[in-house]
DSSP file (Angstrom, degrees, kcal/mol; ACC not computed):
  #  RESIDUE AA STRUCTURE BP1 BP2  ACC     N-H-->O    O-->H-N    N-H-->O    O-->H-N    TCO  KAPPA ALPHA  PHI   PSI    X-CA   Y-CA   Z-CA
    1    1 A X              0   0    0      0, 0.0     2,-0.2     0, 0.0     0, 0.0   0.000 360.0 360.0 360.0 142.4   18.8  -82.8   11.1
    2    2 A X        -     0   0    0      1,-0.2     3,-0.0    50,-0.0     0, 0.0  -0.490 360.0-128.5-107.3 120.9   22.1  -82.1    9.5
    3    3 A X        -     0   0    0     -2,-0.2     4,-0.2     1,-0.1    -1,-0.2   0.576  20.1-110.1 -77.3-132.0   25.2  -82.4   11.6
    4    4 A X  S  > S+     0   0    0      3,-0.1     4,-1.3    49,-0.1     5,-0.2   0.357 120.0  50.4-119.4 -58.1   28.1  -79.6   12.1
    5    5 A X  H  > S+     0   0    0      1,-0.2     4,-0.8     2,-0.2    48,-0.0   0.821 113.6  52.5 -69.4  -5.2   31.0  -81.8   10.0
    6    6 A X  H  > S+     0   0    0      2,-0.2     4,-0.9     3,-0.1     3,-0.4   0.854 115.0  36.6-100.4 -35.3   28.0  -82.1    7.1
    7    7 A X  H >> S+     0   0    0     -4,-0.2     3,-6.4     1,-0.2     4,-1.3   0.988 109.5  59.0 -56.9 -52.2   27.4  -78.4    6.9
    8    8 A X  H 3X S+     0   0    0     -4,-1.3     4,-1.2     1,-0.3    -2,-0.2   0.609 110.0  49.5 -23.3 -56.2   31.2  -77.9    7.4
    9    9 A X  H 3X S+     0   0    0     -4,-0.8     4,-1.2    -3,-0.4    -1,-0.3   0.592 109.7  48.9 -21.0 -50.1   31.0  -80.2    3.9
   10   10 A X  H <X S+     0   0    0     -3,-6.4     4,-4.5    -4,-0.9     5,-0.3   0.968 117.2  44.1 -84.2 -57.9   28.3  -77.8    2.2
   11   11 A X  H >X S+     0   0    0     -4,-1.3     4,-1.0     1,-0.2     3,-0.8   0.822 114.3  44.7 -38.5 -80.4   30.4  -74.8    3.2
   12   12 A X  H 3X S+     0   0    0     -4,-1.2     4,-2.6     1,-0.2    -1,-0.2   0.632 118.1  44.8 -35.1 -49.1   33.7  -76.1    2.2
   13   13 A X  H 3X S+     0   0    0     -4,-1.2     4,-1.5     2,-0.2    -1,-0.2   0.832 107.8  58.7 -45.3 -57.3   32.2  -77.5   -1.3
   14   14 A X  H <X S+     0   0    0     -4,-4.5     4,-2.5    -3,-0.8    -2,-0.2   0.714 107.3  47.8 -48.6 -49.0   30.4  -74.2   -1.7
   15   15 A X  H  X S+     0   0    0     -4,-1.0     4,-2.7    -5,-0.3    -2,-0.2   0.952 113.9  49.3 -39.9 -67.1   34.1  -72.5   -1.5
   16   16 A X  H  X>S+     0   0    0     -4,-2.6     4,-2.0     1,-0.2     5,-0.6   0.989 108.5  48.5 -28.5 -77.9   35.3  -74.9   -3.9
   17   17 A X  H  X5S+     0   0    0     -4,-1.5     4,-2.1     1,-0.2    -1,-0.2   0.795 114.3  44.9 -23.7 -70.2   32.9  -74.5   -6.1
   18   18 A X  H  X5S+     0   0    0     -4,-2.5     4,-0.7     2,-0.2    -1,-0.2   0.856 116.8  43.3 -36.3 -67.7   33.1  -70.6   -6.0
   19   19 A X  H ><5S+     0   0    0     -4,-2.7     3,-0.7     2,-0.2    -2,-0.2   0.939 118.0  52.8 -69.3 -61.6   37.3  -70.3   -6.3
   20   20 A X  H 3<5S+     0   0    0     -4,-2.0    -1,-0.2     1,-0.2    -2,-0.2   0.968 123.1  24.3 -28.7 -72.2   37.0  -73.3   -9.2
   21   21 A X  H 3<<S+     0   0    0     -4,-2.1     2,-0.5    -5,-0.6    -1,-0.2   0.603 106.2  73.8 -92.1   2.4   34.6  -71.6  -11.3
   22   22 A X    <<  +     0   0    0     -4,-0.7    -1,-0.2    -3,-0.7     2,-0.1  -0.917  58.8 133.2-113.9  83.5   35.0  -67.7  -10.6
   23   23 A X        +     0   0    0     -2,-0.5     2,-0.3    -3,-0.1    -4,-0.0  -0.687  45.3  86.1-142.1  60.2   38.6  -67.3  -12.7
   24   24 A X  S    S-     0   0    0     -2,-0.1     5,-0.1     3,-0.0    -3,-0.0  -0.862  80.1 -88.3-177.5 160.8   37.8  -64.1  -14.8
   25   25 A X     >  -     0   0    0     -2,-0.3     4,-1.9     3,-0.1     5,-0.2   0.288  41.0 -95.9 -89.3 169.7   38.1  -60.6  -14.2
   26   26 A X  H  > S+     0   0    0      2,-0.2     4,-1.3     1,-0.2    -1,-0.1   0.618 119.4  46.8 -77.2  -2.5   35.7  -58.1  -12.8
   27   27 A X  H  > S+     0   0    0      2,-0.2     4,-0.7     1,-0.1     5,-0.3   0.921 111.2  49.1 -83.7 -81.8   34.3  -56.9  -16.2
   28   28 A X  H >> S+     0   0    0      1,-0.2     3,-0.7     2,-0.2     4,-0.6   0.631 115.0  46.6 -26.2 -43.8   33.8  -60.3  -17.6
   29   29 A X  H >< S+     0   0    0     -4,-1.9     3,-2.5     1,-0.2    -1,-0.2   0.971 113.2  50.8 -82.3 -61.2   31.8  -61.4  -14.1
   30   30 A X  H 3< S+     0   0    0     -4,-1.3    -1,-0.2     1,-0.3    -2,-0.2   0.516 108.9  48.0 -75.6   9.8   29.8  -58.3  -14.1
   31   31 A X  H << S+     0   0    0     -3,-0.7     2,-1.3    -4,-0.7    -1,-0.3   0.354  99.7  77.6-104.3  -5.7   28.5  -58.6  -17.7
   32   32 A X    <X  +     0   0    0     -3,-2.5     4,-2.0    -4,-0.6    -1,-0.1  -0.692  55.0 178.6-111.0 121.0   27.7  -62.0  -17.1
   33   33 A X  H  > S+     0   0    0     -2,-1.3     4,-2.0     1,-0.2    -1,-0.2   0.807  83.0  63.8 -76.4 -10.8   24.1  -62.4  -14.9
   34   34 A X  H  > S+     0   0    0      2,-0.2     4,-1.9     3,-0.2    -1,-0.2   0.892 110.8  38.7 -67.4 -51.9   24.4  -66.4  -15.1
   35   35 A X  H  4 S+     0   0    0      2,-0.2     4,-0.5    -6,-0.1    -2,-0.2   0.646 111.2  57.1 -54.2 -33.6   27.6  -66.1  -13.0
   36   36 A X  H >X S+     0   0    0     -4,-2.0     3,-3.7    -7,-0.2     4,-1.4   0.988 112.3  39.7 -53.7 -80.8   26.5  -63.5  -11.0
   37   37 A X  H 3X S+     0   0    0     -4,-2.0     4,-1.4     1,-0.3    -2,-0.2   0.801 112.2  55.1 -59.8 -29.6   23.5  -65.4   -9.8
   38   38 A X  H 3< S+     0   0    0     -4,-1.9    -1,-0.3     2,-0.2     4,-0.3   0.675 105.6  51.3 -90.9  15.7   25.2  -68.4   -9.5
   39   39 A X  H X> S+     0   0    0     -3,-3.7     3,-4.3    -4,-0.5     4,-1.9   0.945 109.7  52.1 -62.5 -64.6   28.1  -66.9   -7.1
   40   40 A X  H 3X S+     0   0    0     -4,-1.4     4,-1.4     1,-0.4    -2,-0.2   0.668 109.6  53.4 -40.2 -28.8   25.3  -65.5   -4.8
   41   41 A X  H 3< S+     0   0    0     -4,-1.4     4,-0.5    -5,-0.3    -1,-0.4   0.526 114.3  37.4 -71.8 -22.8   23.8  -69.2   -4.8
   42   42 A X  H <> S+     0   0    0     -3,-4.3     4,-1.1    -4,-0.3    -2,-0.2   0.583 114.5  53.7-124.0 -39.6   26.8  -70.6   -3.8
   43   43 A X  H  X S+     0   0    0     -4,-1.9     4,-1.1     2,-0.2     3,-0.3   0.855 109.8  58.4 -48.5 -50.9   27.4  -67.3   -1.4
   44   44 A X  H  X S+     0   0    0     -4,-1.4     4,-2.4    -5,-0.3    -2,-0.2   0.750 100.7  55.6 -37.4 -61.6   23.9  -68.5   -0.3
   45   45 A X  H  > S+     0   0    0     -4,-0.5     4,-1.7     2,-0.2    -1,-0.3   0.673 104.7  44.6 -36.9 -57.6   25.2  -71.7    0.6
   46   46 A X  H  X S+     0   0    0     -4,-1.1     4,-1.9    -3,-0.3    -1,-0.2   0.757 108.1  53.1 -86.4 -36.9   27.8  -71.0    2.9
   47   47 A X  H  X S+     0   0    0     -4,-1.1     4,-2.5     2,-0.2    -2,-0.2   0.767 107.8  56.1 -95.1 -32.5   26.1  -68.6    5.0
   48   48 A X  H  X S+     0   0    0     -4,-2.4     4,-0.9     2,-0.2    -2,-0.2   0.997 112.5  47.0 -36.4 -71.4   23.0  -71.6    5.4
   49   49 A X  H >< S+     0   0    0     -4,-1.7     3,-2.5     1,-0.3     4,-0.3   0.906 110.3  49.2 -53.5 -63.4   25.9  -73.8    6.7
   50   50 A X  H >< S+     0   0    0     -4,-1.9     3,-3.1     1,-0.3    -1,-0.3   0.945 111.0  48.9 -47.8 -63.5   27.2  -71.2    9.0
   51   51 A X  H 3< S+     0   0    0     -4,-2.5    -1,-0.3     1,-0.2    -2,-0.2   0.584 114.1  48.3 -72.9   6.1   23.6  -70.3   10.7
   52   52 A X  T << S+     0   0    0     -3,-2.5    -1,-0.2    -4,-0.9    -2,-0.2   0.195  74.0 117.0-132.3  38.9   23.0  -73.6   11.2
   53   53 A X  S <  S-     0   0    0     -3,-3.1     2,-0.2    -4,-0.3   -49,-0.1  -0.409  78.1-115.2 -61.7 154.3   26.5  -74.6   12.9
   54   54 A X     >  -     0   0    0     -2,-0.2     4,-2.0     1,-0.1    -1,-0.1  -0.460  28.7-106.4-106.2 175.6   24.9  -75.7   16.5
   55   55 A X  H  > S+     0   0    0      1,-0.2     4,-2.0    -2,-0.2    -1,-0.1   0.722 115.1  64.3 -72.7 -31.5   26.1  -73.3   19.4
   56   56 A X  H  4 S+     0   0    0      2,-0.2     5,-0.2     1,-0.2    -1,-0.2   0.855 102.3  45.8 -97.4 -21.5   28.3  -75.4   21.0
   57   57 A X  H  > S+     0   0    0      2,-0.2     4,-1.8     1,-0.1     3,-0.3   0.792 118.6  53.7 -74.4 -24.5   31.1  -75.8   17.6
   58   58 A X  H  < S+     0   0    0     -4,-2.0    -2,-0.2     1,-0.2    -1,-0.1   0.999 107.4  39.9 -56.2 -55.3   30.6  -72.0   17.6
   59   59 A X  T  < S+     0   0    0     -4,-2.0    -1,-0.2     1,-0.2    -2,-0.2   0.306 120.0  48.9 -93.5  11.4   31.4  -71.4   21.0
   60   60 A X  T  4 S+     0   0    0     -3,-0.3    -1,-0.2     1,-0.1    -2,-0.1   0.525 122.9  37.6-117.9 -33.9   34.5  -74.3   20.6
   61   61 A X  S  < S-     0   0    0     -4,-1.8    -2,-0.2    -5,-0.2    -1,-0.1  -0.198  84.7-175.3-144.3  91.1   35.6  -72.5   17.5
   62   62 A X        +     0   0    0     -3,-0.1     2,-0.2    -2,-0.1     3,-0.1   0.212  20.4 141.2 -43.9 138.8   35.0  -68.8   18.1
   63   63 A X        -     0   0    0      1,-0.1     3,-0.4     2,-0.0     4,-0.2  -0.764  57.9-124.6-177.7 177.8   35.7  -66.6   15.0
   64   64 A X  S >> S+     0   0    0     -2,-0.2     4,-0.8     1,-0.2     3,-0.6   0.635  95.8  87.1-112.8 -30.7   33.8  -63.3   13.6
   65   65 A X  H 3> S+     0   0    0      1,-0.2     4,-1.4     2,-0.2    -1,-0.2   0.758  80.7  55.5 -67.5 -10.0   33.4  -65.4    9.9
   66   66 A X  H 3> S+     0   0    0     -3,-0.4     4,-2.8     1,-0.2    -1,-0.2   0.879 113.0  36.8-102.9   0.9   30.3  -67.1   10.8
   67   67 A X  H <> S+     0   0    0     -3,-0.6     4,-0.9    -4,-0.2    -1,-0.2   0.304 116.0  54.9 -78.5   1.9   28.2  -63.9   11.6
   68   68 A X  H  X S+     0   0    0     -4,-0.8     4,-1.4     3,-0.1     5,-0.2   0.785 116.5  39.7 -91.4 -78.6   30.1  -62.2    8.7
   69   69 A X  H >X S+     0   0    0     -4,-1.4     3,-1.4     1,-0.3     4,-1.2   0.835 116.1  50.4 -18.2 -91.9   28.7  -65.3    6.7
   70   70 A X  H 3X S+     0   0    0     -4,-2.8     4,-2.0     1,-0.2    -1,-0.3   0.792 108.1  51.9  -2.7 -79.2   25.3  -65.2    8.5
   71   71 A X  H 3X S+     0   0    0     -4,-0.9     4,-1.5     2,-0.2     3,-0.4   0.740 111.2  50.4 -39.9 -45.9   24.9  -61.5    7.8
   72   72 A X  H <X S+     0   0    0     -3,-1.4     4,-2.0    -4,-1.4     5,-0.2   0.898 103.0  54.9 -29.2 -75.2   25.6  -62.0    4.0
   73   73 A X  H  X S+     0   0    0     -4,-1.2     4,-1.1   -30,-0.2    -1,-0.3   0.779 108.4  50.3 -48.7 -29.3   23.4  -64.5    3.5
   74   74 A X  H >X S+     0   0    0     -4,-2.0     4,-5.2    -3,-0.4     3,-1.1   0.983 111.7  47.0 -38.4 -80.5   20.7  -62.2    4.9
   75   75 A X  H 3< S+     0   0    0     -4,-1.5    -1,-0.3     1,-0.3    -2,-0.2   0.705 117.8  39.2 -45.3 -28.8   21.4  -59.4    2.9
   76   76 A X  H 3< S+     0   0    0     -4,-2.0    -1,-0.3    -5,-0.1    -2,-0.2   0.979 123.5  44.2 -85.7 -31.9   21.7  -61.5   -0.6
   77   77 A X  H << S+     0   0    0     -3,-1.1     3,-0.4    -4,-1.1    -2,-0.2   0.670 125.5  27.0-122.5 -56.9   18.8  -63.5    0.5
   78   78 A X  S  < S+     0   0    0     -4,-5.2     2,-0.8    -5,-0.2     3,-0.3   0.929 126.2  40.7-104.2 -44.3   16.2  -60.6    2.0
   79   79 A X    >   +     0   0    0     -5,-0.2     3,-1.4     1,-0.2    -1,-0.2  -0.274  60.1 159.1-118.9  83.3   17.4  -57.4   -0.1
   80   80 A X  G >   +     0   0    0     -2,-0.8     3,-0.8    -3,-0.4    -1,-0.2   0.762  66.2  53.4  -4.3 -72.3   17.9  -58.5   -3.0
   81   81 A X  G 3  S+     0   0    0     -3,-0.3    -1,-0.3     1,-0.2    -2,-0.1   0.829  98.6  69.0 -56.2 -44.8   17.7  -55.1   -4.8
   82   82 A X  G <   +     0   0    0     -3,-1.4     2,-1.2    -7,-0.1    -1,-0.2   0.236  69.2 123.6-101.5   5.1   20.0  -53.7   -2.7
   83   83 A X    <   -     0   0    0     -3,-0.8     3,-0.1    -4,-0.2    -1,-0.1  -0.463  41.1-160.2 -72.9 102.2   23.0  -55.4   -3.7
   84   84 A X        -     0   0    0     -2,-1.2    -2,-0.1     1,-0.2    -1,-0.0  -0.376  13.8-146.5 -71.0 135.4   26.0  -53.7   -4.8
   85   85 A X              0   0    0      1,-0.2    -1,-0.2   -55,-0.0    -2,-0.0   0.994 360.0 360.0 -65.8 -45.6   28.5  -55.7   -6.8
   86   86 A X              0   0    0     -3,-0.1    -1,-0.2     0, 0.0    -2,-0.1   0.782 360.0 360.0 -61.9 360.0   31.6  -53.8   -5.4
């Protein structure tokens, strides 16, 4: 099983990753579907790390982003279809 500082890792990586390779403008992102999917994979990524942060580094460092995380991943993850870019 996968500790809290190695998701913290995946998470943190995942960011990178995102801010690094997501440098062009909202037309250019939404005409390209390669980029698209691989933000949401990487989106994907972060919100895994977060739901499986253990209870007790939640409850030592509270904040509303890893149920905002959580929820995301849900949504990208179980309706698909129902994603709006904006």
């Amino acid at each position: 099983m996968r500790d809290d500082l190695a998701r913290l890792r995946d998470i943190v990586r995942a960011i990178d990753k995102i801010q690094q390779e997501i440098q062009v403008d909202r037309t250019t992102f939404a005409q390209d579907p390669k980029l698209q999917v691989w933000a949401l994979y990487h989106l994907q990524i972060i919100g895994e790390g977060c739901r499986g942060l253990s209870p007790a580094f939640r409850a030592e460092n509270p904040d509303p982003v890893w149920s905002k995380a959580v929820g995301l991943r849900n949504i990208l993850v179980h309706h698909y279809f129902d994603i709006d870019e904006d």
